[in-house]
MIDOSE-1310 file (N, C-alpha, C; in nm, 2 decimals, decimal comma, always signed):
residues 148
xxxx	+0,09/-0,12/+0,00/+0,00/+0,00/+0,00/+0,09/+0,12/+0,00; +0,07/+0,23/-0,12/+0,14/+0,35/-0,12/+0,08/+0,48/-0,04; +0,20/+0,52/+0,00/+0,12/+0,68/+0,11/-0,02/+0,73/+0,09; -0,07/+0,74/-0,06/-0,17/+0,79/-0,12/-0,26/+0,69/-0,01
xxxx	-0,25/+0,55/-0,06/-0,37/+0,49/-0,01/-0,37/+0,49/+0,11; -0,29/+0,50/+0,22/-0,26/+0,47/+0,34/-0,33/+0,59/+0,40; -0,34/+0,73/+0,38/-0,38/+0,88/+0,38/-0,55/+0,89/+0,35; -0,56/+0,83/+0,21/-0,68/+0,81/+0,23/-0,83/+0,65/+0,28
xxxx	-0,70/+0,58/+0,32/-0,77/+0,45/+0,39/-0,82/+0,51/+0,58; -0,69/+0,61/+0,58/-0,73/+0,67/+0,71/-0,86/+0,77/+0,76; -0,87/+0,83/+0,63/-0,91/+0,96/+0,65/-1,04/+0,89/+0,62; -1,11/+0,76/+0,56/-1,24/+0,71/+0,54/-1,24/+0,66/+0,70
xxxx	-1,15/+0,59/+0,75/-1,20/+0,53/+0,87/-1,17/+0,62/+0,95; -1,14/+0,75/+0,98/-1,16/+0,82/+1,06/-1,31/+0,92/+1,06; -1,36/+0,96/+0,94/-1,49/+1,01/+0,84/-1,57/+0,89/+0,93; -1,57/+0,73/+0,89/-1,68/+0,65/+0,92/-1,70/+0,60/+1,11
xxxx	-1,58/+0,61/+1,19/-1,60/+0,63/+1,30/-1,67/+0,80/+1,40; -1,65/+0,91/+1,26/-1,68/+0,99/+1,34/-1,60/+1,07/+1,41; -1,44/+1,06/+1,36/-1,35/+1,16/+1,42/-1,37/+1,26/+1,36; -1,38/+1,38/+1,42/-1,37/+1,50/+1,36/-1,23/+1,54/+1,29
xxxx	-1,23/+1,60/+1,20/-1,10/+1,61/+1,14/-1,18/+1,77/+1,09; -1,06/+1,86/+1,09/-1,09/+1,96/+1,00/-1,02/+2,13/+1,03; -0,99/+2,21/+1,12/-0,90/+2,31/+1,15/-0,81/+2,24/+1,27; -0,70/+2,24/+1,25/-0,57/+2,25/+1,34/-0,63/+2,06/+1,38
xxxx	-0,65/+2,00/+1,27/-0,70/+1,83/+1,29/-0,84/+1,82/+1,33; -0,89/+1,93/+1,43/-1,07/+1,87/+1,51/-1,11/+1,97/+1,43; -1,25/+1,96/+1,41/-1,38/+2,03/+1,38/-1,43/+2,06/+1,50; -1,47/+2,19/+1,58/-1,54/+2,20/+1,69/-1,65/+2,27/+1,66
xxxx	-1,79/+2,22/+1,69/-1,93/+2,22/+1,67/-2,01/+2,17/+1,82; -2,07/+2,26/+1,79/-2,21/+2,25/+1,90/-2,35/+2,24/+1,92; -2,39/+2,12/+1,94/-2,55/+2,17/+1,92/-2,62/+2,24/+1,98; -2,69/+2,30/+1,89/-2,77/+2,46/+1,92/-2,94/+2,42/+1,88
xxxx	-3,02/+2,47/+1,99/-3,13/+2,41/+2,02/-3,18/+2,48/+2,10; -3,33/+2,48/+2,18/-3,36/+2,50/+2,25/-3,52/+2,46/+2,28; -3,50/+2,41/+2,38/-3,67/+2,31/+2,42/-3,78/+2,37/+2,53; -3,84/+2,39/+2,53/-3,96/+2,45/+2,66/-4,07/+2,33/+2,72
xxxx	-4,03/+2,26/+2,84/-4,12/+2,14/+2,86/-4,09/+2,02/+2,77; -4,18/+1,97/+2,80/-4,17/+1,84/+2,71/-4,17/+1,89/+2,54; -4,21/+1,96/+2,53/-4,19/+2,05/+2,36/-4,07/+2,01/+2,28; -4,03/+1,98/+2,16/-3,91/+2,03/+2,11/-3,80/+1,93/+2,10
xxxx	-3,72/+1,91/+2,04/-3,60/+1,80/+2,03/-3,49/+1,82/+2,12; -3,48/+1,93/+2,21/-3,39/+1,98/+2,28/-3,33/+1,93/+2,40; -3,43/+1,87/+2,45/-3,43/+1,83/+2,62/-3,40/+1,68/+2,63; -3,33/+1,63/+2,71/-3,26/+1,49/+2,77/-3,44/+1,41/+2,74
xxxx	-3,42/+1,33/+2,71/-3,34/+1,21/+2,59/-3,27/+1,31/+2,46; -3,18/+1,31/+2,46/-3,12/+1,38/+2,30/-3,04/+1,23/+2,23; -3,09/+1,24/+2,12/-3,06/+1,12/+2,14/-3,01/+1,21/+1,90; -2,93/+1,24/+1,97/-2,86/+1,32/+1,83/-2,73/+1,25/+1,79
xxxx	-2,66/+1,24/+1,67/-2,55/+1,27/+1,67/-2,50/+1,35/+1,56; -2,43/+1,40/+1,49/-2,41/+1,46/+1,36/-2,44/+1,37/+1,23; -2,44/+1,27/+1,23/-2,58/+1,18/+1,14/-2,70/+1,19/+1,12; -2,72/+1,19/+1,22/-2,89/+1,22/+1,25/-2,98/+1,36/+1,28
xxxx	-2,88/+1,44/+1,24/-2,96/+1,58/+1,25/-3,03/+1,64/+1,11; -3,01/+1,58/+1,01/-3,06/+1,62/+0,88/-3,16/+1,69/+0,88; -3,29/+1,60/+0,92/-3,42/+1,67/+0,91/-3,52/+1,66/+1,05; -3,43/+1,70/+1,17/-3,46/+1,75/+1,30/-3,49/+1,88/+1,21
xxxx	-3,60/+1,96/+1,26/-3,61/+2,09/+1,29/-3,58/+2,16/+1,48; -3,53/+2,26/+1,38/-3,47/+2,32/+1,54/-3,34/+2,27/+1,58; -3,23/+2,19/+1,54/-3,17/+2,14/+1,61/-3,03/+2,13/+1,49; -2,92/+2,18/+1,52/-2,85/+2,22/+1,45/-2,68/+2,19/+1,53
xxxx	-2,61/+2,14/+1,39/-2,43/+2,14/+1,47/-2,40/+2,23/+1,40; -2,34/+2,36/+1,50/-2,26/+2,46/+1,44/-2,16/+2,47/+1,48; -2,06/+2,56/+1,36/-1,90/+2,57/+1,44/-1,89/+2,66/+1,58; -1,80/+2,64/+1,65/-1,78/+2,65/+1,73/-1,61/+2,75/+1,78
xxxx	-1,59/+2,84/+1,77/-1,44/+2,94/+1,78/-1,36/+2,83/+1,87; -1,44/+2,89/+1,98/-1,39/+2,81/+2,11/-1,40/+2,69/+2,14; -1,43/+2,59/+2,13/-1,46/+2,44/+2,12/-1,55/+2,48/+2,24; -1,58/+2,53/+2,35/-1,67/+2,52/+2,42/-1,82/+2,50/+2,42
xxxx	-1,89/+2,43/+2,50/-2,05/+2,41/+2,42/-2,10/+2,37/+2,56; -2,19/+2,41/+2,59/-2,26/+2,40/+2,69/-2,43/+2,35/+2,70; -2,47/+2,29/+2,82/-2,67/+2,28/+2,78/-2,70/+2,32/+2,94; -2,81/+2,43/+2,90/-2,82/+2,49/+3,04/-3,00/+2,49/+3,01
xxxx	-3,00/+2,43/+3,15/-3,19/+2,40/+3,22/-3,21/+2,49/+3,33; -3,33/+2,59/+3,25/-3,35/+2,69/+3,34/-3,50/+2,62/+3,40; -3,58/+2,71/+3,48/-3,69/+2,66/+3,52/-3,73/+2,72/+3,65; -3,80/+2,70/+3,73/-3,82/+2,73/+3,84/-3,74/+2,54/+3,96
xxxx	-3,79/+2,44/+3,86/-3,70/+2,35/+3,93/-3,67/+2,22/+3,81; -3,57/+2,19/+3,85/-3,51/+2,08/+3,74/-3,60/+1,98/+3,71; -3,63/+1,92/+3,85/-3,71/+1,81/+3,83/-3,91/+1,85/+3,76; -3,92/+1,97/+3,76/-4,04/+2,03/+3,73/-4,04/+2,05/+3,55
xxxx	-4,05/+1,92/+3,49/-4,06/+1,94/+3,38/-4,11/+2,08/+3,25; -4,27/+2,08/+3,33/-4,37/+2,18/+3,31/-4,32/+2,32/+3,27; -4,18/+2,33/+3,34/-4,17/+2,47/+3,37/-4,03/+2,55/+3,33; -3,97/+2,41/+3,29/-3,79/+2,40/+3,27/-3,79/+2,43/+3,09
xxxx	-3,68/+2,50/+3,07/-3,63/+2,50/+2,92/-3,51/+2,45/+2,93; -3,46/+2,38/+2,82/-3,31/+2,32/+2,76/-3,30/+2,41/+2,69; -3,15/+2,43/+2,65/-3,05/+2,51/+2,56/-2,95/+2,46/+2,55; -2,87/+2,44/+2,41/-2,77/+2,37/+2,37/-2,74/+2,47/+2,30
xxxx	-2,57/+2,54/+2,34/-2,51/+2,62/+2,28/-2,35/+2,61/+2,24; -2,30/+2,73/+2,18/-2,16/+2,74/+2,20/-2,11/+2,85/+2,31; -2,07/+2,87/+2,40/-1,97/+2,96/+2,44/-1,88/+3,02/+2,39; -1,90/+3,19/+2,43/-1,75/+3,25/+2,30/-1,66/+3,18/+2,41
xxxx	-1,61/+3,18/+2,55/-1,50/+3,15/+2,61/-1,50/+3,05/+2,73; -1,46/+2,95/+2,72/-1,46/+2,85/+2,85/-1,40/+2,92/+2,98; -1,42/+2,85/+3,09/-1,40/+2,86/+3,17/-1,28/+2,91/+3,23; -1,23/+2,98/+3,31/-1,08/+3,01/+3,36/-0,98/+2,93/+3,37
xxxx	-1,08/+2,80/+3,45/-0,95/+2,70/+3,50/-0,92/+2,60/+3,36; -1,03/+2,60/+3,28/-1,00/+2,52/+3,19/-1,07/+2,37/+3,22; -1,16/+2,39/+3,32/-1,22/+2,25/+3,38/-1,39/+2,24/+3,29; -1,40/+2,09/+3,27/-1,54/+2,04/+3,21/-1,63/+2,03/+3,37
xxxx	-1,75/+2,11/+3,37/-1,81/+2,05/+3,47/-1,98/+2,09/+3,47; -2,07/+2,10/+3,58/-2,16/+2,11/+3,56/-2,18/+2,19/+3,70; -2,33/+2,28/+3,71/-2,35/+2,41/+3,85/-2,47/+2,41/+3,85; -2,48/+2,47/+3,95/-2,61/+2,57/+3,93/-2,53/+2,71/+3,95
xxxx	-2,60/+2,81/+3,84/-2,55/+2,94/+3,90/-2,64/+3,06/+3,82; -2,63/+3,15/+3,87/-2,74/+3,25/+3,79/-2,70/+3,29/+3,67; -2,80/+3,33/+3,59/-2,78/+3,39/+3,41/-2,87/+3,44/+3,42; -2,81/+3,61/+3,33/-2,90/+3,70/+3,36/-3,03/+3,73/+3,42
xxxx	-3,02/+3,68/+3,54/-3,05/+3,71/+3,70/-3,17/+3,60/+3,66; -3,16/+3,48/+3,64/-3,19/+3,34/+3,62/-3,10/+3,27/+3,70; -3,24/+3,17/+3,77/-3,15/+3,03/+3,82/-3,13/+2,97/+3,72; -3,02/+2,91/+3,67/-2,99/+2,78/+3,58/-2,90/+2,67/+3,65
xxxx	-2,89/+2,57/+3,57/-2,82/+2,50/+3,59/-2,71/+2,42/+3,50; -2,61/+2,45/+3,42/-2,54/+2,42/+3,32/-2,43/+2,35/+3,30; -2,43/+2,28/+3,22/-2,26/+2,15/+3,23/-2,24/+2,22/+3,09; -2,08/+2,24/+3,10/-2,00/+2,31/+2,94/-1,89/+2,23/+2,95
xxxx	-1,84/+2,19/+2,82/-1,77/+2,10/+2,81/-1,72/+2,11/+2,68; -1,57/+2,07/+2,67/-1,49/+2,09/+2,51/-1,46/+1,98/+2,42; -1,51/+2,00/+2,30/-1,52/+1,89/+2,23/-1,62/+1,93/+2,12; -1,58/+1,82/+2,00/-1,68/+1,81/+1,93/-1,78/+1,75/+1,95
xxxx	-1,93/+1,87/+1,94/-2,07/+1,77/+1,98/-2,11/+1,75/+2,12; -2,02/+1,77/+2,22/-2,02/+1,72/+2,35/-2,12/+1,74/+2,39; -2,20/+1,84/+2,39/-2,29/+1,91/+2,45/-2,42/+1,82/+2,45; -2,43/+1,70/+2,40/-2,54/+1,60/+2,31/-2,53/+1,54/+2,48
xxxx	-2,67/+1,40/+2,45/-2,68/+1,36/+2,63/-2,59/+1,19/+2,59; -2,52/+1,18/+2,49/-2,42/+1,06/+2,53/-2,28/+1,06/+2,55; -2,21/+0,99/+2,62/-2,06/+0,95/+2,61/-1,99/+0,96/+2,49; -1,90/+1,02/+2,44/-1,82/+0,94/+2,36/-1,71/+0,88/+2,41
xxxx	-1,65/+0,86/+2,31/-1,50/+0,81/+2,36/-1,43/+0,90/+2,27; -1,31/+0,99/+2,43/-1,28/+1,08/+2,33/-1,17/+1,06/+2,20; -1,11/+1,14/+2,06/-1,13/+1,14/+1,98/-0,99/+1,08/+1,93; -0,90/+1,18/+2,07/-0,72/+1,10/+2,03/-0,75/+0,95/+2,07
xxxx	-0,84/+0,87/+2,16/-0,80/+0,77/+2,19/-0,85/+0,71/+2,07; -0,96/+0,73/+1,99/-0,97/+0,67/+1,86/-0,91/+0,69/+1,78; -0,86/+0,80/+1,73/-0,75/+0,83/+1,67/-0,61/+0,72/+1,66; -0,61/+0,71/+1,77/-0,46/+0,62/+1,84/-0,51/+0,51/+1,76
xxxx	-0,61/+0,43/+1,79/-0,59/+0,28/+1,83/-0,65/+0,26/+1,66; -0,71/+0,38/+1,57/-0,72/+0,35/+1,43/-0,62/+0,34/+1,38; -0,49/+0,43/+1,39/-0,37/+0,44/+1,35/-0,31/+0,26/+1,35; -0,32/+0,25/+1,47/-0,22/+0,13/+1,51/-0,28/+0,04/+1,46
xxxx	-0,41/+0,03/+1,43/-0,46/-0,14/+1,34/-0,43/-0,11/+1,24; -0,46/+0,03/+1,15/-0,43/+0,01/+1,02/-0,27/+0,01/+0,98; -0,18/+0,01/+1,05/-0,03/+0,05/+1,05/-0,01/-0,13/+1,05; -0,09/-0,20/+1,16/-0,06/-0,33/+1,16/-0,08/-0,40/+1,04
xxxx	-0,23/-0,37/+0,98/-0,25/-0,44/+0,85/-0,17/-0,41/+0,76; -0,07/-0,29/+0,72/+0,03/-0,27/+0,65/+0,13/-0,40/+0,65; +0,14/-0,45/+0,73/+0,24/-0,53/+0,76/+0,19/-0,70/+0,77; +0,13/-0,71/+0,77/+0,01/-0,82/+0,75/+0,02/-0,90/+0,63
């Protein structure tokens, strides 16, 4: 196998697992949304990924400056469905310390409660696995089958 194919054998299995590839190697994107009650595609179950957003209305991956992205539930109380909104956004700037986490704290003189976190997509309600470790372990099988 010549560099050509090795370059682009990677760059399909990186495309078909879903590595972001694209400024400085990542693509940073966030979904941007917003739900009122049980209303709307917005609110936990999100059950999104950048495949499946096509023909959601309302519900959108956009770039992101900052890689930061956050989903913040306002309401009078979390567990008060009736009364709570979801928002999935980008942040222009993360946090000081540089830490992923989740609060309650006020927004413009709102109780909320919000988890922001960096990554592509992150802001969605599942785990990934993040992207260097797939990254890695794509590299090293297809490096192996070179030699196979």
């Amino acid at each position: 196998m010549n560099s050509t194919n090795f370059s682009l054998s990677l760059t399909l299995l990186c495309l078909a697992l879903e590595i972001p590839l694209g400024v400085n190697g990542f693509l940073r994107r966030c979904f941007v949304c917003r739900s009122r009650g049980e209303l709307g595609s917005c609110k936990d179950g999100f059950n999104f990924n950048a495949t499946l957003l096509g023909n959601e209305k309302g519900v959108t991956a956009d770039p992101c400056a900052s890689g930061w992205c956050a989903k913040i539930i306002q309401g009078r109380s979390i567990n008060n469905e009736h009364d709570a909104a979801t928002e999935r956004t980008c942040l222009q700037r993360g946090p000081d310390d540089g830490e992923e986490r989740c609060a309650h704290t006020t927004m413009d003189y709102k109780k909320v409660f919000i988890c922001f976190c960096k990554g592509d997509l992150c802001n969605g309600a599942s785990l990934k696995i993040p992207s260097l470790l797939v990254f890695t372990i794509t590299t090293l099988v297809t490096v192996q089958q070179l030699f196979v």
